[in-house]
KETORTI-271799 format. One record per residue (C-alpha): residue in three letters; x, y, z. Coordinates in steps of 0.02 Angstrom, whole numbers, plus 50000, padded with zeros to 5 digits. Each point is the difference from the previous one (the first is absolute). Layout:
N
@code Ala&X X&Y Y&Z Z
...
END
This chain:
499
@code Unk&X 48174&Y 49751&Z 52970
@code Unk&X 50043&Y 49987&Z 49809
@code Unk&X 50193&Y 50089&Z 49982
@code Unk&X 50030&Y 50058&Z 49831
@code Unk&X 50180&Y 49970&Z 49933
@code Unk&X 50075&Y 50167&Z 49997
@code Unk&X 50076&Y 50016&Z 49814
@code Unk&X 50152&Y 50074&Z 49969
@code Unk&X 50055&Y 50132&Z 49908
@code Unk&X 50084&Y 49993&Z 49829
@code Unk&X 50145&Y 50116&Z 50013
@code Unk&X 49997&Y 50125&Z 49865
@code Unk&X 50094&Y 49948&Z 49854
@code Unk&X 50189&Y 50105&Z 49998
@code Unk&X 49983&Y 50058&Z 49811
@code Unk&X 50186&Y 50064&Z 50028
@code Unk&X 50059&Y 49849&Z 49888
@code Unk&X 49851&Y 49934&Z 49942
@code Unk&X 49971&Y 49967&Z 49816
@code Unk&X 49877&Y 50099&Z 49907
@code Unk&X 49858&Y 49892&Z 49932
@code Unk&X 49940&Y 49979&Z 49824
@code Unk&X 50124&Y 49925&Z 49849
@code Unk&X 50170&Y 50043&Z 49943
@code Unk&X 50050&Y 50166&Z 49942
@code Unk&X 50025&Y 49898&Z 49840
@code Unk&X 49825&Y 49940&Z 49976
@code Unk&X 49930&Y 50161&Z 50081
@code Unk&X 50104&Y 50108&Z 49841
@code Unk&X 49821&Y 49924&Z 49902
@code Unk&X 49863&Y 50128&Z 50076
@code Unk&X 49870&Y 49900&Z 50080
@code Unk&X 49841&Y 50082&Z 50081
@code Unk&X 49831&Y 50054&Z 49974
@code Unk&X 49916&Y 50134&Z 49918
@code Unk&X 49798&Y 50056&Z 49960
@code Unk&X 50000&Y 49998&Z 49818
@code Unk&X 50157&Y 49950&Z 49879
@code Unk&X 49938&Y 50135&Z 49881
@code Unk&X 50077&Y 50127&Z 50144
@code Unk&X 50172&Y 49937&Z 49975
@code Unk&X 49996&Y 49959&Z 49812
@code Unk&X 49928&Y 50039&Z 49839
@code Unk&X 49949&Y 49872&Z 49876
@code Unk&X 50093&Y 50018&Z 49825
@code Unk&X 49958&Y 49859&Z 49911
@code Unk&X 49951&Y 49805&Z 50021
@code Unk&X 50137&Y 49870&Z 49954
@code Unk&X 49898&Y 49872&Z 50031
@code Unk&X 49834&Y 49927&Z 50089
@code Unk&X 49950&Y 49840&Z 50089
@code Unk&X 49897&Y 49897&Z 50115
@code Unk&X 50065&Y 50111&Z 50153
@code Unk&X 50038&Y 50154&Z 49928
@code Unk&X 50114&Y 50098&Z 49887
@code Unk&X 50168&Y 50060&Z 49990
@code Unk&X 50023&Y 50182&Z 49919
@code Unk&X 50126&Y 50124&Z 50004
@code Unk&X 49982&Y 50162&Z 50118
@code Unk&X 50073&Y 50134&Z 50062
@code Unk&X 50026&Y 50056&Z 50170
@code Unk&X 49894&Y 50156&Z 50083
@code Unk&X 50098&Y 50137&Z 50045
@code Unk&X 49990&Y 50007&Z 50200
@code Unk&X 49905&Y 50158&Z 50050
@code Unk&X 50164&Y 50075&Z 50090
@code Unk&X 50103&Y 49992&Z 49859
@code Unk&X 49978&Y 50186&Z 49952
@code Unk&X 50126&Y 50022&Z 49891
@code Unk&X 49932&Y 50096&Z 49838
@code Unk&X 50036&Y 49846&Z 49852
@code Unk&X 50061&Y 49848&Z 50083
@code Unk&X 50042&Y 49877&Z 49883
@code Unk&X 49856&Y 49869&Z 49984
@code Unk&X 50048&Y 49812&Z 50084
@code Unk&X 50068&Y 49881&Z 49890
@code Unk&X 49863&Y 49887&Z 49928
@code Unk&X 49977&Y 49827&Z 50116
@code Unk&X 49893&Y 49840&Z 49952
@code Unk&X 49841&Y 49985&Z 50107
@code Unk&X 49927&Y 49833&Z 50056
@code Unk&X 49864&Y 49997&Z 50071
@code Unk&X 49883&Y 49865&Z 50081
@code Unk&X 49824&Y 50025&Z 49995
@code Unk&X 49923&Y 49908&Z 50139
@code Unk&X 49852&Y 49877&Z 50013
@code Unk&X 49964&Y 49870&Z 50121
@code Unk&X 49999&Y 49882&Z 49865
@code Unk&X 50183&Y 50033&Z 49968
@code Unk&X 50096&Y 50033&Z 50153
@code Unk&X 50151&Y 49880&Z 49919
@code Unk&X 50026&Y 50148&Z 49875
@code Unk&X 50032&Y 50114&Z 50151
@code Unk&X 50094&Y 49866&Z 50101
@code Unk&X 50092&Y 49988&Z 49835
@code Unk&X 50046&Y 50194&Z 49984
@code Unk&X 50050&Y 50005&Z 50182
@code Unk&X 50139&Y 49846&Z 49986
@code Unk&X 50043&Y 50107&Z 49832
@code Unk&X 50046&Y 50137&Z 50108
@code Unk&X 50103&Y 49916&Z 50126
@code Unk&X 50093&Y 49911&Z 49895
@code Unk&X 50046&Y 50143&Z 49901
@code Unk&X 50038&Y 50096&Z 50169
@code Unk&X 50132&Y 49851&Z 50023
@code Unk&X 50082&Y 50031&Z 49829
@code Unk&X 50131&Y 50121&Z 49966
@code Unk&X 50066&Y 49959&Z 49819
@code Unk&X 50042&Y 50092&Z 49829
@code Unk&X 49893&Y 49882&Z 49921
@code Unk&X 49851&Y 49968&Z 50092
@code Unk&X 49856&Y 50152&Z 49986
@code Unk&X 50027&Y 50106&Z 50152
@code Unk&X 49855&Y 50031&Z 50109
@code Unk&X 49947&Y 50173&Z 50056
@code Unk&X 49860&Y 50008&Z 50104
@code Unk&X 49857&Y 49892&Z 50047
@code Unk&X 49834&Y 50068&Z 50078
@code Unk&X 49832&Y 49939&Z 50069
@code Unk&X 49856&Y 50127&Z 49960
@code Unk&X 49834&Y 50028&Z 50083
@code Unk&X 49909&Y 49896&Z 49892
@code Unk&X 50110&Y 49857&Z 50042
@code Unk&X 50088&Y 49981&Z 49829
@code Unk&X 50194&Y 49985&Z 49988
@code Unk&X 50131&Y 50078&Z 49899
@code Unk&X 50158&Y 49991&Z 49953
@code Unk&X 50124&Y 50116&Z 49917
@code Unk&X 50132&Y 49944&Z 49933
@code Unk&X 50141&Y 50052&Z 49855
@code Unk&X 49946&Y 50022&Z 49847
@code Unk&X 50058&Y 49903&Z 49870
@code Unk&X 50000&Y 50105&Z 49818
@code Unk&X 50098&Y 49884&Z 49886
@code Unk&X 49873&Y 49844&Z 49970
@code Unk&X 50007&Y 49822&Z 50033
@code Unk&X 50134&Y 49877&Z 49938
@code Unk&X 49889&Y 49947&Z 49865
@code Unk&X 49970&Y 50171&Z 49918
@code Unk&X 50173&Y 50007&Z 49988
@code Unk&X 50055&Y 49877&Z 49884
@code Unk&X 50100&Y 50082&Z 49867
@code Unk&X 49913&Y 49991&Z 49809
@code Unk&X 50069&Y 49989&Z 49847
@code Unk&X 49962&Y 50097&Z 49849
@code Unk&X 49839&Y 49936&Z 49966
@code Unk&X 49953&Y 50072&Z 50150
@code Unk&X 49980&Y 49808&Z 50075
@code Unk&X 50055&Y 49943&Z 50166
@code Unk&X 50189&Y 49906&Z 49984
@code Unk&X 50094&Y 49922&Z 50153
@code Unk&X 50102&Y 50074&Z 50123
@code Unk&X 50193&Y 49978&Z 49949
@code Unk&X 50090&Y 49919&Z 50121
@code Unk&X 50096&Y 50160&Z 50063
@code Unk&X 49844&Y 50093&Z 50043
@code Unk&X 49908&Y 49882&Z 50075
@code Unk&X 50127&Y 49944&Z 50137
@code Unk&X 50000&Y 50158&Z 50079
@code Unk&X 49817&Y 49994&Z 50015
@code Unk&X 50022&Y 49797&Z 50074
@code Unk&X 50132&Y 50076&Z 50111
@code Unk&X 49893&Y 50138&Z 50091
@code Unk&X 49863&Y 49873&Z 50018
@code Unk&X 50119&Y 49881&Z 50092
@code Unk&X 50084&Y 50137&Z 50094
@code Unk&X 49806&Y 50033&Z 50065
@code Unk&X 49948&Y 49842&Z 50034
@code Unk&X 50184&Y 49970&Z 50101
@code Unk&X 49937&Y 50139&Z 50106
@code Unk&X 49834&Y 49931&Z 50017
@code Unk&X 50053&Y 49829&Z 50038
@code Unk&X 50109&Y 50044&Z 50136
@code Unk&X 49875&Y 50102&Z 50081
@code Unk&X 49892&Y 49818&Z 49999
@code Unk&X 49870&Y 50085&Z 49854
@code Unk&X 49955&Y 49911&Z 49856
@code Unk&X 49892&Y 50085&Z 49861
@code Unk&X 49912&Y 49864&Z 49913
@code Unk&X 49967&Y 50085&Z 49869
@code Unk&X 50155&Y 50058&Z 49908
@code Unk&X 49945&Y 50037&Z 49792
@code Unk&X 50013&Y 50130&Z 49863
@code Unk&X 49855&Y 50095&Z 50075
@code Unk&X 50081&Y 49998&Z 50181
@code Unk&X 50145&Y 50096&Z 49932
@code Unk&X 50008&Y 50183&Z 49962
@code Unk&X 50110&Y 50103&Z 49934
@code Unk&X 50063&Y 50158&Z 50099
@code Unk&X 49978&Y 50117&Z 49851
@code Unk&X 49978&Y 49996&Z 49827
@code Unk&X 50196&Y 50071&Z 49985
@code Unk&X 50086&Y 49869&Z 50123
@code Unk&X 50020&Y 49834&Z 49993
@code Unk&X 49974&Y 49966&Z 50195
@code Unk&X 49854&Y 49908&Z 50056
@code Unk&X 49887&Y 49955&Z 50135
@code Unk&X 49937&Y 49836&Z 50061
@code Unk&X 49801&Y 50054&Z 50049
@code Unk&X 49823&Y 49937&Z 50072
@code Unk&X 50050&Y 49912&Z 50147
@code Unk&X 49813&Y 49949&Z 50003
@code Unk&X 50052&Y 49824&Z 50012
@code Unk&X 50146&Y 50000&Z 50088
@code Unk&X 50022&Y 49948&Z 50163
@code Unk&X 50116&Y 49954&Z 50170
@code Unk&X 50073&Y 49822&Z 50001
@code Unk&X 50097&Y 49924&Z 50121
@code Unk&X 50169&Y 49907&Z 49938
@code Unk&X 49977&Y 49810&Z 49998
@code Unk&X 49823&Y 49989&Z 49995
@code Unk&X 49899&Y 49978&Z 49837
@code Unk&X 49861&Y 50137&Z 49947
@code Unk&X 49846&Y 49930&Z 49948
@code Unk&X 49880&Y 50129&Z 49911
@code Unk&X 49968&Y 49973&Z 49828
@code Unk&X 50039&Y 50174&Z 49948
@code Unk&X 50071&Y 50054&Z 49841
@code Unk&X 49977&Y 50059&Z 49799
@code Unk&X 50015&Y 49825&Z 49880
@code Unk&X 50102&Y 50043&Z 49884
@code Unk&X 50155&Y 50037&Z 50129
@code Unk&X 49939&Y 49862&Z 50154
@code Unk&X 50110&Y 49896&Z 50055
@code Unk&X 49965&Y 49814&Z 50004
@code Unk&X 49981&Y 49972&Z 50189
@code Unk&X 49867&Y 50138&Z 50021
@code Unk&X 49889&Y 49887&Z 49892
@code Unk&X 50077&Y 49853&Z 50135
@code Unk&X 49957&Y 50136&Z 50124
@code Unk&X 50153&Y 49973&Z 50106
@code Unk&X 50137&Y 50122&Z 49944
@code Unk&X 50123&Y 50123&Z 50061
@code Unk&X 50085&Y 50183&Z 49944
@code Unk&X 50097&Y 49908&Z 49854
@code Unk&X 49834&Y 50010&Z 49916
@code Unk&X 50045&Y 50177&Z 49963
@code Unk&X 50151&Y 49922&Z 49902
@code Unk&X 49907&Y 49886&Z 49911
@code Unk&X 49882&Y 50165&Z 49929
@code Unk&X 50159&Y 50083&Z 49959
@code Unk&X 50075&Y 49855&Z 49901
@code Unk&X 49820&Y 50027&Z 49901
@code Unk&X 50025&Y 50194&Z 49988
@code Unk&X 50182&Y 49963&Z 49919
@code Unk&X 49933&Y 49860&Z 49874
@code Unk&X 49878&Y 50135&Z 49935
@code Unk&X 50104&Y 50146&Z 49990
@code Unk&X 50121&Y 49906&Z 49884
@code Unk&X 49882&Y 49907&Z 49887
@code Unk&X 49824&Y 50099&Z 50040
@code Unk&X 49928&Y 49819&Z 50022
@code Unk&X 49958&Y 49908&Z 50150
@code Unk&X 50075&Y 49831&Z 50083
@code Unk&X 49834&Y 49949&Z 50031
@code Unk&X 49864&Y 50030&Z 49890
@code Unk&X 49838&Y 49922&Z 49952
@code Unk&X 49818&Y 50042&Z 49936
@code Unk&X 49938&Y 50019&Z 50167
@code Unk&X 50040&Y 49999&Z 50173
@code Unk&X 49974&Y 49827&Z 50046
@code Unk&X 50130&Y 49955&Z 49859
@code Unk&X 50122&Y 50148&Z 50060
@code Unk&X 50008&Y 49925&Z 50154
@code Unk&X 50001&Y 49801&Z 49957
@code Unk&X 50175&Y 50086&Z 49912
@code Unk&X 50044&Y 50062&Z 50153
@code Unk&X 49976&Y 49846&Z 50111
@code Unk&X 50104&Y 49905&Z 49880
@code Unk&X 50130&Y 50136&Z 50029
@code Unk&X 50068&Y 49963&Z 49799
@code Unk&X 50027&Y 50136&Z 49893
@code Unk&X 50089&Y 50021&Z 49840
@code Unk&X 50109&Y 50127&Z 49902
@code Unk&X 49891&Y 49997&Z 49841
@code Unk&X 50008&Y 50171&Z 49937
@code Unk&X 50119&Y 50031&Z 49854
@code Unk&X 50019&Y 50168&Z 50121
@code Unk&X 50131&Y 49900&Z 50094
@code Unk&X 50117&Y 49955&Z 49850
@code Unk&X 50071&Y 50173&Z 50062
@code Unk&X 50015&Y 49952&Z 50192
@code Unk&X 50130&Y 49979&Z 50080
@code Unk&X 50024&Y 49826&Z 50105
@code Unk&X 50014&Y 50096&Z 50159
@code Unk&X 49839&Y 50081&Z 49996
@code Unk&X 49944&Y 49832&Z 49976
@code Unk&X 50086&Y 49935&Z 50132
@code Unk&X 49915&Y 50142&Z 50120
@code Unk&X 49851&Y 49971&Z 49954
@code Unk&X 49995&Y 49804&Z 50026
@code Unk&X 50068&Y 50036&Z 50174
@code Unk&X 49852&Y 50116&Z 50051
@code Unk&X 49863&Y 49880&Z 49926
@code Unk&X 50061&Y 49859&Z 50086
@code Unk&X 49885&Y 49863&Z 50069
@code Unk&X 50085&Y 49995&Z 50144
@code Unk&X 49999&Y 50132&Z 50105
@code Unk&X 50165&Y 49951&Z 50118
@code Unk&X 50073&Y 49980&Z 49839
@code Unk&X 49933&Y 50181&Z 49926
@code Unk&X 50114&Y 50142&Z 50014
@code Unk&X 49984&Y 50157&Z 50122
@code Unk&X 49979&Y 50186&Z 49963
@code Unk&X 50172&Y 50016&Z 50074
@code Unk&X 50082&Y 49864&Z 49912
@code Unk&X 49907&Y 50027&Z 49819
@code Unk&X 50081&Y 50175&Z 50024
@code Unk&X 50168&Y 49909&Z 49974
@code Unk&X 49954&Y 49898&Z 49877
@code Unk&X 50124&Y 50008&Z 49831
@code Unk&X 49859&Y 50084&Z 49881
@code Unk&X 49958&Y 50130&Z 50135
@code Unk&X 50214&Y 50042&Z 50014
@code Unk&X 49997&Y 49986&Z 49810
@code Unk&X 49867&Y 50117&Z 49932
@code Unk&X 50003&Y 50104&Z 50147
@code Unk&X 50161&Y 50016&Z 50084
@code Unk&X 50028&Y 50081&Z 50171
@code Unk&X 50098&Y 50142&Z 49907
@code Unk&X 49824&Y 50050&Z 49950
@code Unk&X 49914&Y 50021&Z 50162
@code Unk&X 50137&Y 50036&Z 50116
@code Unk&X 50116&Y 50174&Z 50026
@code Unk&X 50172&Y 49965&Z 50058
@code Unk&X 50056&Y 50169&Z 49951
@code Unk&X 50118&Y 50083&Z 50112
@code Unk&X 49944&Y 50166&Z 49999
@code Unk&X 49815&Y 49938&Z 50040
@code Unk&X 50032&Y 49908&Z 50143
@code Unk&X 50106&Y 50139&Z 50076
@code Unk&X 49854&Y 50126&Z 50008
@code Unk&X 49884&Y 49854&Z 50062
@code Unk&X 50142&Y 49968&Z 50142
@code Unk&X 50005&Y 50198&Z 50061
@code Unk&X 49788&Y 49983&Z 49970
@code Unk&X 49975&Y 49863&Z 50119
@code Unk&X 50137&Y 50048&Z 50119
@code Unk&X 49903&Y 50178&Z 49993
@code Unk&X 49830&Y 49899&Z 50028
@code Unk&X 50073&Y 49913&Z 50162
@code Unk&X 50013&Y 50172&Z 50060
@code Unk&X 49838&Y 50089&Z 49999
@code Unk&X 49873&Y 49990&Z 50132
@code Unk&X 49867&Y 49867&Z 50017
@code Unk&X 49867&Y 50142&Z 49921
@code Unk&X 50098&Y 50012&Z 49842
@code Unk&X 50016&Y 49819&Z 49968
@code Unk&X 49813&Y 49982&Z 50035
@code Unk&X 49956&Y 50141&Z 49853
@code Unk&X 50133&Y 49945&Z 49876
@code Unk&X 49941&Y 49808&Z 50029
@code Unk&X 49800&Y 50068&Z 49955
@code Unk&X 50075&Y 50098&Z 49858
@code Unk&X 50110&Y 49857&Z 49921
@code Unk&X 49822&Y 49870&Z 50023
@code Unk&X 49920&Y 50124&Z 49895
@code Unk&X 50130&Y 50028&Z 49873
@code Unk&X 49953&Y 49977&Z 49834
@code Unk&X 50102&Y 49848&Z 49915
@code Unk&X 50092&Y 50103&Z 49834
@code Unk&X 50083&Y 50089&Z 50100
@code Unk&X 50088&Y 49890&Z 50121
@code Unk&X 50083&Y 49895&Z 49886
@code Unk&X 50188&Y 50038&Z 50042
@code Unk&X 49956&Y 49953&Z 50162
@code Unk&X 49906&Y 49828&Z 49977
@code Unk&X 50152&Y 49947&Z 49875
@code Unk&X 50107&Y 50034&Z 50157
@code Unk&X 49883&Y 49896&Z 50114
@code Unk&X 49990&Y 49852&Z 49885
@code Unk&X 50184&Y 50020&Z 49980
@code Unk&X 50017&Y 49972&Z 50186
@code Unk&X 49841&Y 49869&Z 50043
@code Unk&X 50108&Y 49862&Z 49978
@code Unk&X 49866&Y 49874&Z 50071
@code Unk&X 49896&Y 50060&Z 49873
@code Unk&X 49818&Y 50015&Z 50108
@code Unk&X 50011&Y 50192&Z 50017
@code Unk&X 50106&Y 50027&Z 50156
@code Unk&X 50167&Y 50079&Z 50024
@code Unk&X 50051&Y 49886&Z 50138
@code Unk&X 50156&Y 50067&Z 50135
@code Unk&X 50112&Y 49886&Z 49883
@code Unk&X 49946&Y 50060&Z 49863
@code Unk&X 50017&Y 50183&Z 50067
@code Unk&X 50194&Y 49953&Z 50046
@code Unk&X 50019&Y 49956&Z 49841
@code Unk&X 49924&Y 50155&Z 49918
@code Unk&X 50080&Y 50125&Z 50132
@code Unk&X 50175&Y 49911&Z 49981
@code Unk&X 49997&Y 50034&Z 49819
@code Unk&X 50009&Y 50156&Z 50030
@code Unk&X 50094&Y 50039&Z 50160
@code Unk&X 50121&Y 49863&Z 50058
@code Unk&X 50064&Y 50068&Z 50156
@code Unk&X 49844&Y 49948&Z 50092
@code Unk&X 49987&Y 49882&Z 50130
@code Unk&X 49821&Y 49883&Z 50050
@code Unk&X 49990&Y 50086&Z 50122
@code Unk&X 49974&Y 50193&Z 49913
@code Unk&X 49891&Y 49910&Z 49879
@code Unk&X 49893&Y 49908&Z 50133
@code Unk&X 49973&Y 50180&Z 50093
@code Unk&X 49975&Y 50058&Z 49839
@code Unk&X 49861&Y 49873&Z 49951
@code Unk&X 49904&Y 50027&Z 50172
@code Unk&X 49990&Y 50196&Z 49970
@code Unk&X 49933&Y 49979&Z 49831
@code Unk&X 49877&Y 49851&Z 50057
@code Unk&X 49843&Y 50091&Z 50052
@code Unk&X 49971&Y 49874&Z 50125
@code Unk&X 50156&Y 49987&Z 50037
@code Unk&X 49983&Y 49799&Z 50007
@code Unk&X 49980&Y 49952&Z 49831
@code Unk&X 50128&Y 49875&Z 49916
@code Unk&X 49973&Y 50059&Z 49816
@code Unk&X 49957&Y 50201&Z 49935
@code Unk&X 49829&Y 49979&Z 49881
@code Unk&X 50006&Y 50072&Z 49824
@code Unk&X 49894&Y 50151&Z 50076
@code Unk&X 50129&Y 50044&Z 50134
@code Unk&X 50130&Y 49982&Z 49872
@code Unk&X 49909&Y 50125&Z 49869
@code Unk&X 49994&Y 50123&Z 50175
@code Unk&X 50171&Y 49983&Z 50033
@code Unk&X 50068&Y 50034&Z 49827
@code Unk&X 49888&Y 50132&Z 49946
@code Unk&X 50178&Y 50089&Z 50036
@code Unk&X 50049&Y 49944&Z 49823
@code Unk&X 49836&Y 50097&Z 49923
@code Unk&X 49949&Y 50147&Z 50154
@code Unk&X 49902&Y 50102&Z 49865
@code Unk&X 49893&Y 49877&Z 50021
@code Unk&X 49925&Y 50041&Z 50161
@code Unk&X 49904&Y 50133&Z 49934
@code Unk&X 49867&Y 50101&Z 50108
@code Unk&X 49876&Y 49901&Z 49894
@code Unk&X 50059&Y 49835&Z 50075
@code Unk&X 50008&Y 50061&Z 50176
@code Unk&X 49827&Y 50070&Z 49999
@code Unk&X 49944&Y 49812&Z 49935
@code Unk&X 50108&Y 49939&Z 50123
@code Unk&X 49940&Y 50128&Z 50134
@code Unk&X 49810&Y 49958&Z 49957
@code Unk&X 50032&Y 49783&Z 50023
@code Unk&X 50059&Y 50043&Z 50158
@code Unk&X 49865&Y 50120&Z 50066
@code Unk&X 49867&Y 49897&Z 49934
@code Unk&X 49865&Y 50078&Z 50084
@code Unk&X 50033&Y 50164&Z 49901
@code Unk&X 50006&Y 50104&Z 50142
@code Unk&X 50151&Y 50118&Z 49922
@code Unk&X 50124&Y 49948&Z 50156
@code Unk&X 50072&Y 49816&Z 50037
@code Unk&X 49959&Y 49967&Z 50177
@code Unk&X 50102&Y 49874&Z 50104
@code Unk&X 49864&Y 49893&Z 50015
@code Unk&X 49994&Y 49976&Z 49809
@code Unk&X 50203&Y 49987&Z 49999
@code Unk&X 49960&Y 49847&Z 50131
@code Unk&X 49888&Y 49907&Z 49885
@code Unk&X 50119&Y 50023&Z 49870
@code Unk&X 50169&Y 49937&Z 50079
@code Unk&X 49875&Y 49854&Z 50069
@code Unk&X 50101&Y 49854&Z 50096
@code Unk&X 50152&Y 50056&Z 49919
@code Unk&X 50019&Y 50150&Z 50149
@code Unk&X 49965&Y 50004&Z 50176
@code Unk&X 49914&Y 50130&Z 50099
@code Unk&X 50163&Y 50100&Z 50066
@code Unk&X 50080&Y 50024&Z 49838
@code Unk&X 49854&Y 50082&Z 49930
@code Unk&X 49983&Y 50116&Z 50142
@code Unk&X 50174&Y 50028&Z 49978
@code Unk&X 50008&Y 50030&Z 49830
@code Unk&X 49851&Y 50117&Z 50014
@code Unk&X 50077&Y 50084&Z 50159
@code Unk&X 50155&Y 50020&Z 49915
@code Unk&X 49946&Y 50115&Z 49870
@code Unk&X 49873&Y 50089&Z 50103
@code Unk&X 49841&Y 49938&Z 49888
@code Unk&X 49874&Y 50065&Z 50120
@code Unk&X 49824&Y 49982&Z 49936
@code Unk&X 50060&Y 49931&Z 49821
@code Unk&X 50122&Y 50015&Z 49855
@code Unk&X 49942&Y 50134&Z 49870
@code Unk&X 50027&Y 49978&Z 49815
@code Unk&X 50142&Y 50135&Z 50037
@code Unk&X 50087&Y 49910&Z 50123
@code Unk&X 49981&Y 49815&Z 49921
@code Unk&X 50100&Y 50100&Z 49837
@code Unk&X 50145&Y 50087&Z 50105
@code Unk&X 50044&Y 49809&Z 50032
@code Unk&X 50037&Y 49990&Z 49840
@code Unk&X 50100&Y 50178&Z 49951
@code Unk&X 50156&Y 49900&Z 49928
@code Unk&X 49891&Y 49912&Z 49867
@code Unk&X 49904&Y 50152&Z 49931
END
């Protein structure tokens, strides 16, 4: 007689604190599903630019069919790139796809914001992301009267340096290096602001700390030397920005030659001279920067964080500049965030979607107070940092107010250090005409997705992600007697002190 062995039965898994799958509610802010056709969610406006896997063009967002209100405002324009795919070139799609996560990992002033990232029916991917309207670095160069292209001076182009670090800080912390950092890579915001945006994270890629990258990945003209020795780490971003400074002072290059091979023979050697009578007028500091960043060495190359304290950088753009220590500022950011700690985990959730899809002008009061605050400089408010800022303001607290303080406004309610995103949700106190109904119906439509005209919980789940377990979103949705789903309506009463 054969005797089967009698198997046992998994006991069903208690979902009472079990994690909800999927990623972060941070990474899951950037939309990231499927759809039939990406001409039903956007309309082409015009192409920015075309290559071997597709283009990148502006567009404009569809109006979701529920949205019947007579003359909604149209969608803010976004930049479209799209992937056309071919079996020949699946590493342009592989390519896209690491674009997207890494972007869904940043949260930054100055790196390009991601939106939302789909897969059609035909297989092609897309990504929306902010649109930049102010041109690249290079189109900015100031011109003289002549209508010719001049150098940066010294007190306009440190800002610019300073930003760039500030990104590539963030980056670097978060283990991403871009590879790829020149004056086509960054864009300004809009043609009236002087804030820009590090962009194409095409080549950019993961890296773990201590062990060399190998790709030979890059543009010439701002490669670092070990990319050519094909054994390098993130400090090859450095070395590019050393290049990008070099340029905007004396619109030549460090390295040049006839062709490439001689451009990078240049390189190798890792010599370069000051030979432009451009530099007569430069000061010895930016000098000194520079030499720091194209270094030969990378142990002995600088960091983003510490060529942020280098003496040009404090000289030509000092912290007065960038940061808001007023008194009366940081009080109504104080009541804001103590306000924010308060509402309900729904609120938080909407005001967090609406502050990801603010657009950049008119934040600015707030990121001045953030960078005033970040002092590790890789776009974090740490629970230091947050003392710090809070104590500033209020010096009766104790750590222990501030720590409870911290957890309520942590959407996670675990994190060590508040993201610029959360921060921009939390002080939208400071501004709350901007949380118009506009922005909550954007905000309303990223989170029901599937344009159905109600948020269900299940779409609320894959939102919050591994952030939330299963109990607090039944009690969150319990609480406030959701039912079937939230209603436009309802998902705006949430929001009644604002607008």
């Amino acid at each position: 007689m054969i005797f089967k062995k009698k198997l046992k039965k998994k006991p069903s898994a208690d979902k009472t604190n079990q994690k909800l799958e999927g990623g972060s509610f941070r990474s899951n802010t950037v939309l990231d599903t499927r759809c039939r056709a990406i001409t039903d969610k956007y309309e082409y406006q015009e192409t920015l630019g075309e290559g071997k896997m597709g283009k990148v063009a502006s567009a404009r967002k569809l109006k979701p069919s529920y949205d019947k209100r007579d003359n909604p405002p149209p969608h803010e324009l976004v930049a479209l790139k799209s992937a056309i795919v071919k079996a020949s070139d699946m590493h342009c799609v592989k390519a896209l796809r690491r674009e997207i996560d890494l972007l869904k990992e940043l949260d930054h002033p100055n790196v390009v914001k991601g939106l939302e990232a789909y897969k059609s029916s035909d297989r092609n991917i897309h990504l929306a992301f902010q649109y930049c309207t102010g041109g690249n670095l290079y189109s900015r160069f100031p011109v003289d009267e002549d209508g010719q292209r001049v150098p940066f001076h010294e007190k306009d182009a440190a800002p610019i340096i300073y930003q760039l670090l500030s990104a590539l800080s963030h980056m670097h912390a978060s283990c991403i290096c871009h590879r790829d950092v020149k004056f086509e890579n960054i864009m300004y915001d809009s043609e009236d602001t002087n804030v820009i945006n590090l962009i194409d994270f095409g080549a950019a890629c993961k890296f773990n700390p201590g062990k060399a990258m190998q790709d030979p990945i890059g543009t010439v003209y701002t490669m670092a030397r070990e990319v050519q020795m094909g054994k390098y780490t993130e400090k090859v971003d450095l070395w590019s920005v050393g290049v990008i400074t070099y340029m905007m002072l004396s619109l030549t290059k460090p390295f040049y030659g006839e062709s490439k091979y001689k451009i990078v023979s240049k390189i190798m050697k890792g010599v370069f001279r000051y030979y432009s009578p451009r530099w007569e007028n430069v000061s010895s500091t930016a000098k000194s920067f520079i030499n720091a960043l194209i270094e030969i060495d990378p142990e002995k190359r600088l960091s983003a964080a510490q060529a942020m304290n280098h003496p040009w950088i404090k000289e030509f753009y000092p912290s007065e500049e960038y940061c808001i220590d007023d008194e009366k500022t940081l009080k109504i950011l104080h009541d804001s965030i103590v306000k924010y700690s308060t509402y309900n985990d729904f609120k938080k959730i909407g005001l967090i979607i609406v502050a990801h899809q603010m657009e950049t002008d008119h934040v600015e009061i707030m990121r001045k107070v953030f960078d005033t605050y970040d002092a590790n400089k890789n776009g974090t408010i740490s629970f230091p940092d947050f003392v710090t800022m809070m104590g500033k303001i209020q010096q009766d607290y104790n750590t222990d107010d501030l720590r409870e303080i911290f957890h309520k406004i942590t959407m996670d309610h675990t994190s060590k250090a508040i993201r610029y995103t959360e921060f921009l949700a939390m002080a939208m106190g400071m501004e709350p005409k901007l949380v118009t109904e506009d922005r909550l119906w954007r905000a309303f439509d990223r989170i029901d997705y599937e344009a159905r005209g109600t948020i269900t919980k299940e779409q609320l789940k894959l939102l919050m992600g591994c952030d939330y377990q299963y109990e607090r979103i039944n009690e969150l949705w319990g609480e406030h007697d959701f039912g079937a789903g939230i209603s436009f309506e309802e998902f705006v009463s949430f929001f009644d002190d604002f607008i």
